[in-house]
mmCIF file of the N, C-alpha and C atoms, coordinates in Angstrom:
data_MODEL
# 
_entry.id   MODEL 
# 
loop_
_atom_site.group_PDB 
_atom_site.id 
_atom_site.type_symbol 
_atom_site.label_atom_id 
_atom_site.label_alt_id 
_atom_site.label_comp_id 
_atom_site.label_asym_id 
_atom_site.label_entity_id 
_atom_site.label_seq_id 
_atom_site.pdbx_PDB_ins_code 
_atom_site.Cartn_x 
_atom_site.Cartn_y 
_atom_site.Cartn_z 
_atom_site.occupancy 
_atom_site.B_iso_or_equiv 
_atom_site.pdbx_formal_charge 
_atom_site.auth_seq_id 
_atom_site.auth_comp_id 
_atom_site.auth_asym_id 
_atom_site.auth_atom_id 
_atom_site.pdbx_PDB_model_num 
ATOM 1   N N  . UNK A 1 1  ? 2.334  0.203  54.253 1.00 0.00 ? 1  UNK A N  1 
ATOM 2   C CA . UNK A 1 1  ? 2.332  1.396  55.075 1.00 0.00 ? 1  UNK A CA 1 
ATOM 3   C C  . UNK A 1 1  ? 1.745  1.034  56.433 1.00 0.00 ? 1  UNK A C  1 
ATOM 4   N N  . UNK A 1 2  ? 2.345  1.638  57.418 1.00 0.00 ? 2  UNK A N  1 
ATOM 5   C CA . UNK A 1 2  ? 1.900  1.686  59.384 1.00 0.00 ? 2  UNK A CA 1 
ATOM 6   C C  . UNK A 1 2  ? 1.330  2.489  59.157 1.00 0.00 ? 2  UNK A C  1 
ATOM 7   N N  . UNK A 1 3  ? 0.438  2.157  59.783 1.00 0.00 ? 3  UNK A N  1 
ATOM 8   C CA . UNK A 1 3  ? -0.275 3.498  60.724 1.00 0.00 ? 3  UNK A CA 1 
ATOM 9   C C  . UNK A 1 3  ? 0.178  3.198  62.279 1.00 0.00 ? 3  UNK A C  1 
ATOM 10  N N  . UNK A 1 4  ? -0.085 4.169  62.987 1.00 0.00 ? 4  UNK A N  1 
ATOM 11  C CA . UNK A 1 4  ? 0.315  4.166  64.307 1.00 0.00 ? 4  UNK A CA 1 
ATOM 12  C C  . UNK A 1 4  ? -0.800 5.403  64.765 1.00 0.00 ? 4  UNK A C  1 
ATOM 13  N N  . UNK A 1 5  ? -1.407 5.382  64.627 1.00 0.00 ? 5  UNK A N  1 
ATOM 14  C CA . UNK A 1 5  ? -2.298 6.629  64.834 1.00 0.00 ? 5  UNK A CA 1 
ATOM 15  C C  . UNK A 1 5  ? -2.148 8.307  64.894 1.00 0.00 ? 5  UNK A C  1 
ATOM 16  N N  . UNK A 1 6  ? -0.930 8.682  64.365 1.00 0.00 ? 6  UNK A N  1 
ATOM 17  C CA . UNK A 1 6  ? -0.609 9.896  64.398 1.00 0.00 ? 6  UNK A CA 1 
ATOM 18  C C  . UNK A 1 6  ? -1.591 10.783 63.508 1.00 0.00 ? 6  UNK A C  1 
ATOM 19  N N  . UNK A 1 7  ? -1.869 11.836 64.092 1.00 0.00 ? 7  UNK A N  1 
ATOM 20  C CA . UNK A 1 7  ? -2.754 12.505 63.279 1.00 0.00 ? 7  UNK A CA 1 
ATOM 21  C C  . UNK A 1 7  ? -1.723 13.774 63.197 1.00 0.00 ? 7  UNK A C  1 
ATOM 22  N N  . UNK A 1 8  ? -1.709 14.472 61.830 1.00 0.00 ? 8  UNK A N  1 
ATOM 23  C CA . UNK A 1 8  ? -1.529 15.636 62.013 1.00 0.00 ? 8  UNK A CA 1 
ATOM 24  C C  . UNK A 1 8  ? -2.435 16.782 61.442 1.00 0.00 ? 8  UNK A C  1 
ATOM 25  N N  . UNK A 1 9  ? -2.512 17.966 62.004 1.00 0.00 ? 9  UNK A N  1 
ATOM 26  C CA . UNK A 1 9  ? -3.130 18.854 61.876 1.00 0.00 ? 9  UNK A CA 1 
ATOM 27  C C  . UNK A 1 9  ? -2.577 19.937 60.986 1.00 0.00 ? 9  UNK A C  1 
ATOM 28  N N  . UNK A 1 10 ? -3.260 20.241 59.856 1.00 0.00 ? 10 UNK A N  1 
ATOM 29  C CA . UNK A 1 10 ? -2.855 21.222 59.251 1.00 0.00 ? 10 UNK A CA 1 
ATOM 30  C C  . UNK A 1 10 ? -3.277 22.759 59.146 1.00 0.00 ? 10 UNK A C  1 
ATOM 31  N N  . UNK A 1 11 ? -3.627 23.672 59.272 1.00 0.00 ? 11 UNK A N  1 
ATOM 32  C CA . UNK A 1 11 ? -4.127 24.771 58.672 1.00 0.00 ? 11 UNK A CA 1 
ATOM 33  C C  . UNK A 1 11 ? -4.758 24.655 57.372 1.00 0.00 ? 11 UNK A C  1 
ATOM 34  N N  . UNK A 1 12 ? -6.016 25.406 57.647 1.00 0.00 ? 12 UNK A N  1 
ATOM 35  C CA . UNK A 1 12 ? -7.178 25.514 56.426 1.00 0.00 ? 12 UNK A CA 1 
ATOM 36  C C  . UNK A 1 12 ? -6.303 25.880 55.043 1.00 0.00 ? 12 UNK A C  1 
ATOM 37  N N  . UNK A 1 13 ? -5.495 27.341 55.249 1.00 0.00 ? 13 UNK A N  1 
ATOM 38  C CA . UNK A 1 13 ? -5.103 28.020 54.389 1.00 0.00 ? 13 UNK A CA 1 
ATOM 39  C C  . UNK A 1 13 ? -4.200 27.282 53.513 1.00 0.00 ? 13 UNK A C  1 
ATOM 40  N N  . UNK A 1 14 ? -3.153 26.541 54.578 1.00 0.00 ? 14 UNK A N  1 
ATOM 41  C CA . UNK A 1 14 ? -2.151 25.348 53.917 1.00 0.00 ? 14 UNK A CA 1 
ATOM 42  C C  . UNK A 1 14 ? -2.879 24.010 53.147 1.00 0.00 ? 14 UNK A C  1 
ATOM 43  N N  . UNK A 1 15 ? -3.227 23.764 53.916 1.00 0.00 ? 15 UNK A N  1 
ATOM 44  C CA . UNK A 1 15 ? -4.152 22.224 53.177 1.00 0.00 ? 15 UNK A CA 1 
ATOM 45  C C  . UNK A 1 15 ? -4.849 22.726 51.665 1.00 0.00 ? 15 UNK A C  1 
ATOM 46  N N  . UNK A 1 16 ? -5.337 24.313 51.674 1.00 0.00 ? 16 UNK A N  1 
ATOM 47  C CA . UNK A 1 16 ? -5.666 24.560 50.285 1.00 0.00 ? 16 UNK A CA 1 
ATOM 48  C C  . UNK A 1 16 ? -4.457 24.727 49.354 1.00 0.00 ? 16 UNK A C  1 
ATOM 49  N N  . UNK A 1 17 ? -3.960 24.932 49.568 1.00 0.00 ? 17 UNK A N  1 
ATOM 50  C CA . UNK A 1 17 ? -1.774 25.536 49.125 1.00 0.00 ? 17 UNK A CA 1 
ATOM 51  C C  . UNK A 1 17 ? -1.371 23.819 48.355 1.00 0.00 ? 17 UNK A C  1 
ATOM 52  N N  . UNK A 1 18 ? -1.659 22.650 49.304 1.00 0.00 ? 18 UNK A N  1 
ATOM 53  C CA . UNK A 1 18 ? -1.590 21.566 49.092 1.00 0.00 ? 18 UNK A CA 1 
ATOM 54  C C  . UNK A 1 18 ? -2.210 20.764 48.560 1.00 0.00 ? 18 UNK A C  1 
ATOM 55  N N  . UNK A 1 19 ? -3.191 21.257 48.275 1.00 0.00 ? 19 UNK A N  1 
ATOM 56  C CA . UNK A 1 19 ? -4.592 20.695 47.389 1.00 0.00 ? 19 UNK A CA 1 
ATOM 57  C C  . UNK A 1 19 ? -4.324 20.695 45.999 1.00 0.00 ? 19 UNK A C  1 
ATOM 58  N N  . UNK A 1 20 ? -3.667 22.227 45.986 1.00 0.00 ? 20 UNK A N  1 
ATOM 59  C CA . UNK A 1 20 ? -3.334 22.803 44.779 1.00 0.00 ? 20 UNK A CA 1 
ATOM 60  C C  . UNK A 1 20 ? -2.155 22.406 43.933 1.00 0.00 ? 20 UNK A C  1 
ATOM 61  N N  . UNK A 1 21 ? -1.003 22.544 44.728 1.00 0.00 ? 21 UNK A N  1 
ATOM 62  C CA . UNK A 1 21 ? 0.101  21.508 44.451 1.00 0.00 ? 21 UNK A CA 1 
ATOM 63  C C  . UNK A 1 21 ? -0.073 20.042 43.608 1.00 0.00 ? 21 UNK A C  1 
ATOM 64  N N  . UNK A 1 22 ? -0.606 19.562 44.820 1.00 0.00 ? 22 UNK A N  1 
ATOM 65  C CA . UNK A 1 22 ? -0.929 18.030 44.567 1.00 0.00 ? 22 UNK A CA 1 
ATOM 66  C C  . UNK A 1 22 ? -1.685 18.209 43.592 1.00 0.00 ? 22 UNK A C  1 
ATOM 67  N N  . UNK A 1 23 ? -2.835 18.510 43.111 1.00 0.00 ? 23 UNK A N  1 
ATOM 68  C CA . UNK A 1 23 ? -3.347 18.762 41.284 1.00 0.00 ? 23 UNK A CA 1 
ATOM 69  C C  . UNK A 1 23 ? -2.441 19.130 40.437 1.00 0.00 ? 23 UNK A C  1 
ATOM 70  N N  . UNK A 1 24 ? -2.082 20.130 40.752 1.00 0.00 ? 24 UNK A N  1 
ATOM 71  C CA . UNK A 1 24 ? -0.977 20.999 39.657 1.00 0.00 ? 24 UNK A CA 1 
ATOM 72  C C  . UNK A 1 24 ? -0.259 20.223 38.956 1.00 0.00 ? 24 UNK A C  1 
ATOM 73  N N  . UNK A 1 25 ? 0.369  19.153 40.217 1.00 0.00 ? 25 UNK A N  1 
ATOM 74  C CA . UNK A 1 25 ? 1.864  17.760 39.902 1.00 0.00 ? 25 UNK A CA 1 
ATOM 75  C C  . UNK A 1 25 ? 1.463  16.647 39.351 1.00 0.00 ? 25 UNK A C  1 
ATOM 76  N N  . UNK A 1 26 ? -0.016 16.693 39.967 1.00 0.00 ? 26 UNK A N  1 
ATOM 77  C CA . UNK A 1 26 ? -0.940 15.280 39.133 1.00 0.00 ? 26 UNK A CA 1 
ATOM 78  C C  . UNK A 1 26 ? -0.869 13.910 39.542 1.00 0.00 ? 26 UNK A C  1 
ATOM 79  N N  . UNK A 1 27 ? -0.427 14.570 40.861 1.00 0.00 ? 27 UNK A N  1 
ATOM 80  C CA . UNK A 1 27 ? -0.487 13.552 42.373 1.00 0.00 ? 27 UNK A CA 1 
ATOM 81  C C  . UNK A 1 27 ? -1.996 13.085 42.476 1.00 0.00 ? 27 UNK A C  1 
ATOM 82  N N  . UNK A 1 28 ? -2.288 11.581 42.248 1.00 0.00 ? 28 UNK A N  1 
ATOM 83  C CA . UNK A 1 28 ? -3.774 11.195 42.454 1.00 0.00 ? 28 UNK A CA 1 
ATOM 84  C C  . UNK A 1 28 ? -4.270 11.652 43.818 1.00 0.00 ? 28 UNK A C  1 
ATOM 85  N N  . UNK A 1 29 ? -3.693 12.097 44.527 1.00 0.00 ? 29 UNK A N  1 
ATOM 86  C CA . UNK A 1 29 ? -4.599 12.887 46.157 1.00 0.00 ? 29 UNK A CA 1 
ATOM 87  C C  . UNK A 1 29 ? -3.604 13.441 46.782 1.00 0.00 ? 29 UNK A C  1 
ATOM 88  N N  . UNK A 1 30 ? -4.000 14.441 47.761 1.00 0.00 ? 30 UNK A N  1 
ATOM 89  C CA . UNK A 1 30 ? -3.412 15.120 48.672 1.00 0.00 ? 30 UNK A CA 1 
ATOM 90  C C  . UNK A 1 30 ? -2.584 14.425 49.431 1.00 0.00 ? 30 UNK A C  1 
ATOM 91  N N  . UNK A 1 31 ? -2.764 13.468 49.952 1.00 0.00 ? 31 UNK A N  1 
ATOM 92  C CA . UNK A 1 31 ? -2.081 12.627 50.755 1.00 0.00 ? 31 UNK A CA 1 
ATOM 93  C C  . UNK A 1 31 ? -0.933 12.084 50.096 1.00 0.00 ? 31 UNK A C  1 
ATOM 94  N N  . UNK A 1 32 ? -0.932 11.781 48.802 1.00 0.00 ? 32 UNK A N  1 
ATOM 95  C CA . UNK A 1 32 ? 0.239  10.946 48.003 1.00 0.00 ? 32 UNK A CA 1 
ATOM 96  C C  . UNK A 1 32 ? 1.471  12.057 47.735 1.00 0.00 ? 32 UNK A C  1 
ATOM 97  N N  . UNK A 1 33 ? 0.750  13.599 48.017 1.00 0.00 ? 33 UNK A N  1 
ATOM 98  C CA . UNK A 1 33 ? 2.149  14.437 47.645 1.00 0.00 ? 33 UNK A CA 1 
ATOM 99  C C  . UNK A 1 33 ? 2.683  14.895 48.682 1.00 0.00 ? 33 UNK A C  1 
ATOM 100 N N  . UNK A 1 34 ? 1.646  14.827 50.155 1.00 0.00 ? 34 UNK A N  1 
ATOM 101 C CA . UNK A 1 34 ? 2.370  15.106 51.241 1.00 0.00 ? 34 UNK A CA 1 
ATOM 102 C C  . UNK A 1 34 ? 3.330  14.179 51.731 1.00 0.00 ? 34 UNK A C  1 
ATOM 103 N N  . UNK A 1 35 ? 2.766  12.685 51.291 1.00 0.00 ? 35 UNK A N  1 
ATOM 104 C CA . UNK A 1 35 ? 3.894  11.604 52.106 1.00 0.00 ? 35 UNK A CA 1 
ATOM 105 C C  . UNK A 1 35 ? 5.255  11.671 51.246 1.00 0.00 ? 35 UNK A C  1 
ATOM 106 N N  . UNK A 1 36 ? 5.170  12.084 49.396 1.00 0.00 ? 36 UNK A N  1 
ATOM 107 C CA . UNK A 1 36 ? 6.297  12.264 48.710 1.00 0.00 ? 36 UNK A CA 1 
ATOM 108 C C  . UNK A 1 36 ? 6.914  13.634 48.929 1.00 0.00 ? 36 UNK A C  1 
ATOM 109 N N  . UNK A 1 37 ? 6.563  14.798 49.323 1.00 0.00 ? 37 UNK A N  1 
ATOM 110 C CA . UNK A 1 37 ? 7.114  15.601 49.985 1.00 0.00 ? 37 UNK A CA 1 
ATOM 111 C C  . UNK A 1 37 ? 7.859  15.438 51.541 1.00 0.00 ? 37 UNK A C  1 
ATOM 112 N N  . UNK A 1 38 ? 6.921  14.565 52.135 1.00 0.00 ? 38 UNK A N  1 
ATOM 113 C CA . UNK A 1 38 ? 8.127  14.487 53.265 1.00 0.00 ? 38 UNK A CA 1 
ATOM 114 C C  . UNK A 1 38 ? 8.682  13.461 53.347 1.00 0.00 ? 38 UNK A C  1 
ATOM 115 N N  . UNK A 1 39 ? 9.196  12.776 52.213 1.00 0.00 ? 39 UNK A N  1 
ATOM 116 C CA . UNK A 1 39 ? 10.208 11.740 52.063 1.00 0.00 ? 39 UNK A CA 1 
ATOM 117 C C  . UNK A 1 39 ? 11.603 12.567 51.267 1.00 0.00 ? 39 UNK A C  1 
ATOM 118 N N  . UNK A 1 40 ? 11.313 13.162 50.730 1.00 0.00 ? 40 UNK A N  1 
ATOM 119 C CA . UNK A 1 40 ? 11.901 14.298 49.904 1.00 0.00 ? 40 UNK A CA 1 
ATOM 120 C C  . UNK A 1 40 ? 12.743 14.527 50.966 1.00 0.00 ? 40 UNK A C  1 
ATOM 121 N N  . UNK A 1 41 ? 12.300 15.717 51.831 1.00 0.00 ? 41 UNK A N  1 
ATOM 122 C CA . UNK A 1 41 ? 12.747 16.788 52.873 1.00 0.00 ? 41 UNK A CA 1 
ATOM 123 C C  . UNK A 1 41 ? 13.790 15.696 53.258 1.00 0.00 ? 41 UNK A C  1 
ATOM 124 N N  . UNK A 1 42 ? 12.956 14.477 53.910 1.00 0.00 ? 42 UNK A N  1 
ATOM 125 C CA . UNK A 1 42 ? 13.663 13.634 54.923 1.00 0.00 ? 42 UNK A CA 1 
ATOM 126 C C  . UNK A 1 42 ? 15.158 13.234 54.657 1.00 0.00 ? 42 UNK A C  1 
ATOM 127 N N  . UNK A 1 43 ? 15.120 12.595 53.341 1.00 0.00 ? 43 UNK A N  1 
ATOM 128 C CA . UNK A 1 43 ? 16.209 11.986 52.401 1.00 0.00 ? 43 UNK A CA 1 
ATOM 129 C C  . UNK A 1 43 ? 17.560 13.438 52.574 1.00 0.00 ? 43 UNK A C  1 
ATOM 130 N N  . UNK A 1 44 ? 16.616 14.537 51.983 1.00 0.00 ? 44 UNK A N  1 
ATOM 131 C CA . UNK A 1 44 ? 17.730 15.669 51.833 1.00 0.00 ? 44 UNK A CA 1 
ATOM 132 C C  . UNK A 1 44 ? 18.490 15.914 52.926 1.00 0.00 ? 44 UNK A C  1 
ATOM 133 N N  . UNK A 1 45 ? 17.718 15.586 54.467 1.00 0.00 ? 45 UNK A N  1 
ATOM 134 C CA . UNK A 1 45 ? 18.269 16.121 55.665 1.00 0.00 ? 45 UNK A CA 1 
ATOM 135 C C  . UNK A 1 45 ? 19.383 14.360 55.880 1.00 0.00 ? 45 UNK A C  1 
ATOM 136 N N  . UNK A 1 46 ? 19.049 13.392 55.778 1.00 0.00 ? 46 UNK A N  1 
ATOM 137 C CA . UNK A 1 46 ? 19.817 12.423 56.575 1.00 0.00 ? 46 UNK A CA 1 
ATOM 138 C C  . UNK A 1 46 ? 20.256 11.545 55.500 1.00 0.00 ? 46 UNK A C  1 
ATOM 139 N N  . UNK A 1 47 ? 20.044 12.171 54.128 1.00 0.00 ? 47 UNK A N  1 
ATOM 140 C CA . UNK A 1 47 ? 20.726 12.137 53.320 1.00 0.00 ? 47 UNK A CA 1 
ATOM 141 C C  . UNK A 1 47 ? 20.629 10.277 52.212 1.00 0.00 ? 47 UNK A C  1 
ATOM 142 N N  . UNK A 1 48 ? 20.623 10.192 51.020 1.00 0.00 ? 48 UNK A N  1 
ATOM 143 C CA . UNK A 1 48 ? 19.832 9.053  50.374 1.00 0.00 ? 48 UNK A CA 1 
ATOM 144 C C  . UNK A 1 48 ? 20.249 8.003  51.097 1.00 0.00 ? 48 UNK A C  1 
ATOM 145 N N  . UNK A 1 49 ? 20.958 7.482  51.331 1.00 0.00 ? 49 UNK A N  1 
ATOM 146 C CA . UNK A 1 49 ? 21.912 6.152  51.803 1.00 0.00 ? 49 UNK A CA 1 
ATOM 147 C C  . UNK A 1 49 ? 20.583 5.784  53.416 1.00 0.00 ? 49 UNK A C  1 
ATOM 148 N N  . UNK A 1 50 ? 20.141 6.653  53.725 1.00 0.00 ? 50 UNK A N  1 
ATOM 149 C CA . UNK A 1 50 ? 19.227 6.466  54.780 1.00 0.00 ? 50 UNK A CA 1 
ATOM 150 C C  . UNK A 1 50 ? 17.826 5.423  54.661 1.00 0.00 ? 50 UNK A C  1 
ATOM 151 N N  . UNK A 1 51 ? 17.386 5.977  53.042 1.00 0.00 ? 51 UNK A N  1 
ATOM 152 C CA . UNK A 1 51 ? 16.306 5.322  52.569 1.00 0.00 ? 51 UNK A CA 1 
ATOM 153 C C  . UNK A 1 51 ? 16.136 3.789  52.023 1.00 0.00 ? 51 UNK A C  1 
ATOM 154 N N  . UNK A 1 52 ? 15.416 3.371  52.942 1.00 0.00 ? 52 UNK A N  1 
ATOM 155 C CA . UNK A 1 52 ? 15.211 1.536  53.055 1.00 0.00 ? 52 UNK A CA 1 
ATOM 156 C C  . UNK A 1 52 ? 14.170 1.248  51.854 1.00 0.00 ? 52 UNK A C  1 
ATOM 157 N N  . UNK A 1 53 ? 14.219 1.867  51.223 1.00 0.00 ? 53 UNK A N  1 
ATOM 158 C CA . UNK A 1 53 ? 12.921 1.571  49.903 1.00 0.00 ? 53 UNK A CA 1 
ATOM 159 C C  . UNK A 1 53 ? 13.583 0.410  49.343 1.00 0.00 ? 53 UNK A C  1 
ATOM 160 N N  . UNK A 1 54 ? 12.943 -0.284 49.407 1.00 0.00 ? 54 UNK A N  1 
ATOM 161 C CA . UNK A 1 54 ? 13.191 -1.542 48.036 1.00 0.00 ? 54 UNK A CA 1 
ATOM 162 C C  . UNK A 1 54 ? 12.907 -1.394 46.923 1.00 0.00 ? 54 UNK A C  1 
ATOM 163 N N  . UNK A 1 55 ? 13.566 -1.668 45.878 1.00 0.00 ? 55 UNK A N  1 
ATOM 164 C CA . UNK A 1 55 ? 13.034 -2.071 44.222 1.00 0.00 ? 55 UNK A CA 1 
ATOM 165 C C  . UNK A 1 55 ? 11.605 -2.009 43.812 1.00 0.00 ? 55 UNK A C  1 
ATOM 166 N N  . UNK A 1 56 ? 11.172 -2.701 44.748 1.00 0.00 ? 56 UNK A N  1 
ATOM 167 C CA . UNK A 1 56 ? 9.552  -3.059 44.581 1.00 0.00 ? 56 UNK A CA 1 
ATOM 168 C C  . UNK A 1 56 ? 8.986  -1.886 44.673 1.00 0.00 ? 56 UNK A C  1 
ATOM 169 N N  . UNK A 1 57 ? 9.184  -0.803 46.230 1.00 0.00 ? 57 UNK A N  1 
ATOM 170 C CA . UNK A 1 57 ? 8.232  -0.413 46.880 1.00 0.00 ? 57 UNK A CA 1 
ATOM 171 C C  . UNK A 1 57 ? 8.733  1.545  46.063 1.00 0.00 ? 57 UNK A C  1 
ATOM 172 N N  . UNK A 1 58 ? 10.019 1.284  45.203 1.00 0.00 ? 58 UNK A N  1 
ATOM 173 C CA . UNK A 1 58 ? 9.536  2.209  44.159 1.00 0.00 ? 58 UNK A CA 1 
ATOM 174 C C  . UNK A 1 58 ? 9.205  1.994  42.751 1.00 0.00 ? 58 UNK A C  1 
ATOM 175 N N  . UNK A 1 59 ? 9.106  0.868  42.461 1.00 0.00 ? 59 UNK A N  1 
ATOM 176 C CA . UNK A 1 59 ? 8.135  0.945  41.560 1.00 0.00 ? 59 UNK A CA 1 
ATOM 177 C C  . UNK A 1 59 ? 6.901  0.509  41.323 1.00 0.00 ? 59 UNK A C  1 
ATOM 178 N N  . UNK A 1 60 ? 6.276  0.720  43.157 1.00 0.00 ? 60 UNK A N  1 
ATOM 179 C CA . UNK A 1 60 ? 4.710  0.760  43.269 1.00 0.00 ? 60 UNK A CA 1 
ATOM 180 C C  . UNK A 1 60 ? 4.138  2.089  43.670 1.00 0.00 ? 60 UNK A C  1 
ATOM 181 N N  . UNK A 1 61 ? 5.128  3.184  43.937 1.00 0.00 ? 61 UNK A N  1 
ATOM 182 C CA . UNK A 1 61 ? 5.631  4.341  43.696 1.00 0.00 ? 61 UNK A CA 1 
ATOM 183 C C  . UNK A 1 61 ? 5.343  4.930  42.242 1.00 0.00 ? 61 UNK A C  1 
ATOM 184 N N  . UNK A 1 62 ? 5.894  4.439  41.630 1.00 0.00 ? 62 UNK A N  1 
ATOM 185 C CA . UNK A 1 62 ? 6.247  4.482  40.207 1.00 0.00 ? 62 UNK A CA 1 
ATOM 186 C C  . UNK A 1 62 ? 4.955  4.463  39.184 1.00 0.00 ? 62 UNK A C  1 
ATOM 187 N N  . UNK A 1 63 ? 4.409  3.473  39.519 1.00 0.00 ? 63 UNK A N  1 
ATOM 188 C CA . UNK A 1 63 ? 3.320  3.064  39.024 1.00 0.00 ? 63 UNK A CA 1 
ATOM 189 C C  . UNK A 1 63 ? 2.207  3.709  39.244 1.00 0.00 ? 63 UNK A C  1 
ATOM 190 N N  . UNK A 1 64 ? 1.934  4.444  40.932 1.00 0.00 ? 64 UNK A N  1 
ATOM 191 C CA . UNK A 1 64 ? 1.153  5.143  41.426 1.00 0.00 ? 64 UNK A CA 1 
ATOM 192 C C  . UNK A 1 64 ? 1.010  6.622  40.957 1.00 0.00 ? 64 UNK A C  1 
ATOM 193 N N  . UNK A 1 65 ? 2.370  6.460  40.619 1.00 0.00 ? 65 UNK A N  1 
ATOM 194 C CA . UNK A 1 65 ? 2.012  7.818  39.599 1.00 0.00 ? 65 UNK A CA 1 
ATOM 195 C C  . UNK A 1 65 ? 1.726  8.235  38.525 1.00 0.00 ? 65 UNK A C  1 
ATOM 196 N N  . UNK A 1 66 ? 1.970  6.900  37.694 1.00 0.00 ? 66 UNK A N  1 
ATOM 197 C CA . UNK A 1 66 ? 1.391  6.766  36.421 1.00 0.00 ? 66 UNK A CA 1 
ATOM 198 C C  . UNK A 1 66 ? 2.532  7.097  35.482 1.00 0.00 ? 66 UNK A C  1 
ATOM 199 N N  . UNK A 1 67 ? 4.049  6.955  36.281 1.00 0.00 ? 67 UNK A N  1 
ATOM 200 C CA . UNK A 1 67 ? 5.368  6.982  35.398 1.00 0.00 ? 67 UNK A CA 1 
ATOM 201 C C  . UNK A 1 67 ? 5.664  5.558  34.518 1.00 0.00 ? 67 UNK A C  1 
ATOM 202 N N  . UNK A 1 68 ? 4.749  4.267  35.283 1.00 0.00 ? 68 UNK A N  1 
ATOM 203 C CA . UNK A 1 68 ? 5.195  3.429  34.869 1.00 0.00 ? 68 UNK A CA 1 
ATOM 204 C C  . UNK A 1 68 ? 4.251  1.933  34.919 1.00 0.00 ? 68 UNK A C  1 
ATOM 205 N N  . UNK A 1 69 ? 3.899  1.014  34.199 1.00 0.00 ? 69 UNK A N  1 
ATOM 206 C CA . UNK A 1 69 ? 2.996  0.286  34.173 1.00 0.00 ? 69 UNK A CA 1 
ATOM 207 C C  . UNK A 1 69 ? 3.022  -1.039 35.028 1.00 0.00 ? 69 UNK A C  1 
# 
């Protein structure tokens, strides 16, 4: 993963909305369901054939979620 320094800012009310989510799904942190939520969105808008994921880098994905060892 880059960083590039982007920060984004969320709302109090949302970030709790997302807190909640991300437990609910059993996402190990907030951060792991926002970056799989907006890979989601992304894919849906420009559609799968867009996504450069390698083999590897979903099933360290995979693993991170505890689908797979």
């Amino acid at each position: 993963m880059v960083m590039f320094g982007y920060k984004l800012k969320i709302d109090d009310d949302l970030l709790e909305k997302l807190k909640k989510c991300s437990e609910m799904a059993g996402y190990a942190s907030v951060d792991e369901f926002i970056v799989h939520a907006l890979e989601k969105e992304a894919t849906a808008i420009l559609g799968a054939d867009s996504s450069s994921a390698s083999e590897e880098e979903i099933k360290k994905r995979l693993r991170g979620l505890g689908y797979i060892e």
